[in-house]
C-alpha positions as CSV (number, residue, x, y, z in Angstrom):
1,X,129.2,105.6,81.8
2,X,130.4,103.9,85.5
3,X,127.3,106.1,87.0
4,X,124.5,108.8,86.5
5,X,126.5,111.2,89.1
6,X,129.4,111.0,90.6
7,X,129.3,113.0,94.2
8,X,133.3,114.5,95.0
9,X,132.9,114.6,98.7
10,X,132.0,111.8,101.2
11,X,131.2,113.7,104.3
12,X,128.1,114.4,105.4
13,X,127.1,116.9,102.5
14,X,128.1,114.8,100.1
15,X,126.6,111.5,101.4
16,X,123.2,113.4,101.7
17,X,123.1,114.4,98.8
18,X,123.9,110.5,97.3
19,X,121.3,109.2,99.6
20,X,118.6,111.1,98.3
21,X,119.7,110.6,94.5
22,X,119.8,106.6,95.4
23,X,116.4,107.1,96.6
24,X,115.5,108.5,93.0
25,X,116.8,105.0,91.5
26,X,119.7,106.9,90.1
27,X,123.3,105.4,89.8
28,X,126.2,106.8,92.0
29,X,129.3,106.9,92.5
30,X,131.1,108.7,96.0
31,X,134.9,110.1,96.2
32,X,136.2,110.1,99.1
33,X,139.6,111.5,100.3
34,X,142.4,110.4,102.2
35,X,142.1,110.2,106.2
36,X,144.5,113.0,106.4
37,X,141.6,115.2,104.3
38,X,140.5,118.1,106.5
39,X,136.9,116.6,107.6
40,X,134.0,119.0,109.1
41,X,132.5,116.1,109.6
42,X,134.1,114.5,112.2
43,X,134.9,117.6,113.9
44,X,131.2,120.0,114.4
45,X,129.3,120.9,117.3
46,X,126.2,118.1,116.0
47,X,123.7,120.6,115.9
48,X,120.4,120.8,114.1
49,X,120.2,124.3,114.5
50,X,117.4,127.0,113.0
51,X,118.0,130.1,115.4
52,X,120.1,132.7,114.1
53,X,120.3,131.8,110.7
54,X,119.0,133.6,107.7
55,X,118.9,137.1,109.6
56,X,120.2,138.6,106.0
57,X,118.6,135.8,104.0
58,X,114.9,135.1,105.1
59,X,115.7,132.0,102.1
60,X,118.5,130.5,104.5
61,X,116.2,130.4,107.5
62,X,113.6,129.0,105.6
63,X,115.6,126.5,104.2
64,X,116.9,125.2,107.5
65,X,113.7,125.3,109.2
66,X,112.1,123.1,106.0
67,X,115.4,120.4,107.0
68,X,114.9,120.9,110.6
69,X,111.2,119.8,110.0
70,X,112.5,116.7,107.9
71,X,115.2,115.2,110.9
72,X,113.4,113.0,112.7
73,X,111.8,111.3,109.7
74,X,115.6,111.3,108.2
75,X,117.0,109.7,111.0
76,X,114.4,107.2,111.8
77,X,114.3,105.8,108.0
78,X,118.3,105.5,108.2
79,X,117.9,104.0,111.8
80,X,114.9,101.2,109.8
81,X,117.5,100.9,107.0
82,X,121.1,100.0,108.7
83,X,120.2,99.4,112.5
84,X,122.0,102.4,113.5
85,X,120.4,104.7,115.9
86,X,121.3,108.1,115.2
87,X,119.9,110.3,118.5
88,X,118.2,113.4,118.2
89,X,116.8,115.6,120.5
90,X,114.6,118.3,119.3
91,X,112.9,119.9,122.3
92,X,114.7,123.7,121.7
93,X,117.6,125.3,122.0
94,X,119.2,127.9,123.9
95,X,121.0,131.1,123.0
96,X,122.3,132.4,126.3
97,X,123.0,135.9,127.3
98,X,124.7,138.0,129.8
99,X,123.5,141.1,129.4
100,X,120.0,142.5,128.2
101,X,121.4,145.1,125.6
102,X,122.4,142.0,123.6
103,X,119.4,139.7,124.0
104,X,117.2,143.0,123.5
105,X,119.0,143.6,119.9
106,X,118.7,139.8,119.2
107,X,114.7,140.0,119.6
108,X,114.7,142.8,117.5
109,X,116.2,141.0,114.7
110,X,114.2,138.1,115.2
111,X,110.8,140.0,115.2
112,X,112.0,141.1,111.6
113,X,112.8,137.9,110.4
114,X,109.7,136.4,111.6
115,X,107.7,139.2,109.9
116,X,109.5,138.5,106.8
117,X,108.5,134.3,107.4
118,X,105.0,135.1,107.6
119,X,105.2,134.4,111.8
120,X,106.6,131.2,111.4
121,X,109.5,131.8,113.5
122,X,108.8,129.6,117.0
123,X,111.1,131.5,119.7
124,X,110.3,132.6,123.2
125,X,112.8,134.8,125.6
126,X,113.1,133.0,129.1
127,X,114.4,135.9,131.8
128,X,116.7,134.8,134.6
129,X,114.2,132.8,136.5
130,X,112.3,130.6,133.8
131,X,115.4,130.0,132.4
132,X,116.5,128.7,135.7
133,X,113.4,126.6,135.9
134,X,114.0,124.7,132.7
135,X,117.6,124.7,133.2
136,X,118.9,124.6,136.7
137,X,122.5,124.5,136.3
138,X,123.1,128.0,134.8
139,X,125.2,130.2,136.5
140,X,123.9,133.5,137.9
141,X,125.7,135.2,135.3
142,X,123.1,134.5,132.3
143,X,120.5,137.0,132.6
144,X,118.2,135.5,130.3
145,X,117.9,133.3,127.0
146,X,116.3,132.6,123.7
147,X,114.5,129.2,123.1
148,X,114.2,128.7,120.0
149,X,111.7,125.4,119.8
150,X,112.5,124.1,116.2
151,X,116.3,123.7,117.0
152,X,117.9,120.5,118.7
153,X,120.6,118.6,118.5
154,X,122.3,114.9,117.3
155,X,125.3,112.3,117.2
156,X,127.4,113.5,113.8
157,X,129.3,110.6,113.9
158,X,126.4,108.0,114.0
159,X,125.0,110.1,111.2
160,X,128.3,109.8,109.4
161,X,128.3,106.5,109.8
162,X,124.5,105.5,109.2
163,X,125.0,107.6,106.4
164,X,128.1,105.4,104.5
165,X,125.8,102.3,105.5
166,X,123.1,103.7,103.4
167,X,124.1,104.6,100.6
168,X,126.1,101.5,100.2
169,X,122.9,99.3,100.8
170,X,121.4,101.3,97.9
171,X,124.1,100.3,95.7
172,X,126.4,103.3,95.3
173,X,129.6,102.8,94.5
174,X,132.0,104.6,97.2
175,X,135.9,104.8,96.6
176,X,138.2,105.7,99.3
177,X,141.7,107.7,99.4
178,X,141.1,109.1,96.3
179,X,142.5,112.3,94.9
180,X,141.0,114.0,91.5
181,X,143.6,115.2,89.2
182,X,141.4,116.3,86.4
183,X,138.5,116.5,84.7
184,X,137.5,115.5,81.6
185,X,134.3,117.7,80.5
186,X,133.8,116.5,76.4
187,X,130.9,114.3,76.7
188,X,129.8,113.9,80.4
189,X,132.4,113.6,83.0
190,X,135.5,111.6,83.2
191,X,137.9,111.6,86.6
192,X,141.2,111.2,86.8
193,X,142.9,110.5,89.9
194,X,146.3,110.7,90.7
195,X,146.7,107.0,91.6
196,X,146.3,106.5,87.6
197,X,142.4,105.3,88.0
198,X,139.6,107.0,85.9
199,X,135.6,106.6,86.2
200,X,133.0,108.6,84.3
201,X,129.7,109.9,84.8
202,X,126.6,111.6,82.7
203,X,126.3,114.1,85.6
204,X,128.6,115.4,88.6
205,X,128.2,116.8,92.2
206,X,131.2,118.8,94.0
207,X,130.6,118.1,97.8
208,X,134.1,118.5,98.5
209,X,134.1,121.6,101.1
210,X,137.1,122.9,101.3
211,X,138.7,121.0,98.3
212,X,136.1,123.3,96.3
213,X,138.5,125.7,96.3
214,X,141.1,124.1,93.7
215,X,138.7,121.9,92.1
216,X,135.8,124.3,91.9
217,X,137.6,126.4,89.2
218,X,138.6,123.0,86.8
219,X,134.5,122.9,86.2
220,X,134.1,126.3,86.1
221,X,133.4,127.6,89.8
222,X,134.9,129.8,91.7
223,X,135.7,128.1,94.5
224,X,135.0,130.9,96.9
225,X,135.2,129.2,100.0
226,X,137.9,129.6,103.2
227,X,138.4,127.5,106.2
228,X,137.2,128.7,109.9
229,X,139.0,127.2,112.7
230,X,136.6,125.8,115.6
231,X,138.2,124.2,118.8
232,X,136.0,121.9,121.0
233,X,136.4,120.2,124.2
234,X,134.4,117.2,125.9
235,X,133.9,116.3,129.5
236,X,134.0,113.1,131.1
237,X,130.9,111.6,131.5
238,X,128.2,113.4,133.9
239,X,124.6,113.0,135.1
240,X,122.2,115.0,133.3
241,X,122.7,118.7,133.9
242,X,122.2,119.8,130.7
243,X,118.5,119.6,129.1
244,X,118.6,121.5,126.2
245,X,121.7,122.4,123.5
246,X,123.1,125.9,123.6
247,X,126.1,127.4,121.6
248,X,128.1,126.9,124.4
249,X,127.7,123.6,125.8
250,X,125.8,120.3,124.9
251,X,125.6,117.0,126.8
252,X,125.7,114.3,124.1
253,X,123.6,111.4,124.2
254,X,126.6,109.5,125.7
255,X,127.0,111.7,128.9
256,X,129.6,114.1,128.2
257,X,129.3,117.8,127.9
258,X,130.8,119.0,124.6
259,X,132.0,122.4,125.0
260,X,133.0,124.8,122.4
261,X,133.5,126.1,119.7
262,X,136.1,128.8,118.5
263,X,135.6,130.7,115.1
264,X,138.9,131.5,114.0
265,X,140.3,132.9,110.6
266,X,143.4,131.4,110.7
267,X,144.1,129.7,107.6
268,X,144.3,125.6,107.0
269,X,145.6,125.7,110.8
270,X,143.9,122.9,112.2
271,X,146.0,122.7,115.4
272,X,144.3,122.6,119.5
273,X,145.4,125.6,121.0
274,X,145.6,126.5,124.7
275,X,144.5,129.9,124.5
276,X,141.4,128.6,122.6
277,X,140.9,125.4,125.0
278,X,141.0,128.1,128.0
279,X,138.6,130.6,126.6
280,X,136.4,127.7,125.6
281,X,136.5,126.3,129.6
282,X,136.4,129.5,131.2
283,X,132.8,130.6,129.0
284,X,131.0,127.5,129.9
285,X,132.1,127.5,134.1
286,X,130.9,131.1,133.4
287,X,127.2,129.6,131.8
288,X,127.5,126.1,133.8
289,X,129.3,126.3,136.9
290,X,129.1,123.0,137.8
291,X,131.9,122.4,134.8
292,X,134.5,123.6,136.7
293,X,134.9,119.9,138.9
294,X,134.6,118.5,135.7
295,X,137.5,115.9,134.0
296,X,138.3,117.0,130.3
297,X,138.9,113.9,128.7
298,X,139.2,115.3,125.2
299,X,139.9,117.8,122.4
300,X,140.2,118.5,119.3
301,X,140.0,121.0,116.2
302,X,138.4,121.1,113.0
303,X,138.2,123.5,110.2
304,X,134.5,124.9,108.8
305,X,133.9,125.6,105.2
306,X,132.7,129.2,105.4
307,X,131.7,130.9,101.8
308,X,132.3,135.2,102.1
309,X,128.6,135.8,103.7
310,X,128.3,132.0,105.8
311,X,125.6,131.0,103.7
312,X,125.5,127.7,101.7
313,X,126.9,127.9,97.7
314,X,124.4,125.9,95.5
315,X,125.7,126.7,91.9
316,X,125.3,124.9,88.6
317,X,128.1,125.3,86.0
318,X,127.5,127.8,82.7
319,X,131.0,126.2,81.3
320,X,130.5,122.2,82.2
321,X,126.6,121.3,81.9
322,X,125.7,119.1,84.9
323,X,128.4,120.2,87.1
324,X,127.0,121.3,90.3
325,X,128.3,122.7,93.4
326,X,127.3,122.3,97.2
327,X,129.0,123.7,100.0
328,X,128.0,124.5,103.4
329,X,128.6,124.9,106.7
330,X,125.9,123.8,108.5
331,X,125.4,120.2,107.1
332,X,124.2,118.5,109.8
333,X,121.5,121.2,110.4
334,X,120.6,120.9,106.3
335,X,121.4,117.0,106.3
336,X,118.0,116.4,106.4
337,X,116.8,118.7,103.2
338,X,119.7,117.6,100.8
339,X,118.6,113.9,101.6
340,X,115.0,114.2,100.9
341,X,114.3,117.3,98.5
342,X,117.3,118.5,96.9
343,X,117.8,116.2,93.9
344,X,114.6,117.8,92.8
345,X,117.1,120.7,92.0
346,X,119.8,118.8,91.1
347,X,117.4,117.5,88.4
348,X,116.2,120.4,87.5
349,X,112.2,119.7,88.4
350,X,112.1,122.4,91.4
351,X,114.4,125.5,91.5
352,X,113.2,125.9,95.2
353,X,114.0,129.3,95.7
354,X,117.8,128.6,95.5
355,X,119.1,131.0,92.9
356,X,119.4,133.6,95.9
357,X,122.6,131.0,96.7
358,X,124.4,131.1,93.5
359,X,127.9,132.4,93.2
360,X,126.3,135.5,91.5
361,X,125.8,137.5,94.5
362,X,129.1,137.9,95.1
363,X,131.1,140.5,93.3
364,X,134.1,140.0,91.2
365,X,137.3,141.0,92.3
């Protein structure tokens, strides 16, 4: 066998997942697609981000706050291993509001969901004028918002790339512009591509987000994922006006406020619209009127891997033993976790409460 796993998928997800099966000594080998693959990876919002999530799953919420725990560990092993800084800041985050009927039935929510995590659910509602205070640039227009104090935020591409540098130190084998054509299940795993190559492997990872939906069913998945639309835009380079992230509008660690982002069901569209661009702009002068003088200097769109209920997919296969599958869209939030704890599931010495993400809950059709 070329490997102990091979890992479909060389975005974030599935380079996380290699890192922390490297870590375990274990042999690897990455697929990665063509540069015309549709990439989340090069195209989120770079959020480490707890709030909101896991309001039907107290698992999910859990889960995210155990990686959000984990990041700035992560990130300064890969920064010790390759030399490259990935940023984080992870002082809180926002969830602003313009009226109080919607914050009100937020906190409601949240009170539940920290009931249901034992209290361990760090958020505190800022009215008009302390949100002011920690944030002066907000426009009159936000009554109020949520901090939430274990969210932040990071660089996605210097994680990308710090990432790749990793897991190649660590000796996994990475191949590039490749497309699977089948599977060979018999004894272990063989790939074949459609450039005529082949490698093998005892066990196997599909990280492949959207592509899980025409390879999934070959190893015995169901592939149940769609694509979400999400437009972004980025400012020119400012002074600091923006202290903490928010779903609207981030300054990166380079200076420029990243603005966005759509949630559109619109198929494998992965076009820049103008009627998303514009509703993008006018909601952020509307929570940062400052924006308005500012120079747009770029955008661009890129599709999310959504499952039916948003949650991740962590399935192993009942028709090809050691198949696995992992999609999600939140993986720079969950980055962290699939590094350093989740080939203790992949191996099978810690189930971690992750059955409530198995293809099962959802119904057949």
């Amino acid at each position: 066998m070329d490997a102990d796993y091979v890992v479909i998928g060389g975005g974030v997800v599935g380079l996380s997942v290699a890192w922390g099966l490297l870590k375990r000594g274990l042999r690897v080998t990455v697929i990665d697609g063509e540069d015309k693959a549709l990439r989340a990876s090069r195209g989120n919002f770079g959020l480490v981000w707890v709030q909101s999530k896991g309001m039907s799953q107290p698992r999910y919420a859990a889960w995210s706050q155990e990686s959000a725990s984990l990041w700035a560990e992560f990130a300064a092993e890969l920064k010790d291993n390759t030399g490259i800084a990935v940023p984080l800041q992870q002082n809180g985050g926002l969830d602003l509001y313009f009226d109080e009927a919607s914050m009100h039935a937020t906190v409601a929510k949240y009170e539940t969901l920290k009931a249901q995590l034992g209290g361990n659910y760090p958020y505190e509602v800022l009215n008009q004028a302390a949100l002011r205070r920690e944030e002066p640039a907000i426009g009159p227009e936000v009554i109020g918002a949520i901090l939430h104090h274990q969210d932040g935020h990071t660089n996605s591409l210097r994680l990308l790339t710090a990432l790749t540098d990793d897991v190649q130190r660590m000796g996994a084998r990475v191949l590039t512009g490749k497309r699977v054509r089948s599977f060979d299940t018999r004894d272990g795993f063989v790939l074949s591509f459609e450039d005529g190559g082949r490698i093998a492997a005892h066990k196997l990872v599909l990280a492949a987000g959207l592509g899980a939906k025409v390879l999934g069913p070959m190893l015995g998945f169901r592939g149940l994922v769609r694509p979400q639309r999400g437009q972004v835009l980025i400012t020119e380079k400012m002074p600091k006006m923006i202290h903490r992230p928010s779903l609207i509008a981030r300054q990166v660690d380079e200076g420029g406020i990243q603005i966005g982002a759509t949630n559109e069901e619109v198929g494998f569209n992965d076009d820049v619209t103008p009627e998303g661009l514009s509703s993008l702009a006018a909601q952020a002068i509307r929570a940062y009127p400052a924006l308005a003088k500012a120079q747009l200097v770029r955008s661009w769109a890129s599709l999310r891997v959504m499952s039916p209920d948003g949650l991740p997919i962590y399935q192993r296969s009942r028709t090809a033993p050691g198949a696995h599958l992992v999609t999600c869209h939140s993986g720079i939030t969950l980055s962290a976790v699939h590094a350093r704890r989740f080939a203790l599931w992949l191996e099978g010495e810690d189930d971690m409460g992750l059955e409530v993400f198995s293809e099962d809950r959802f119904p057949i059709s």
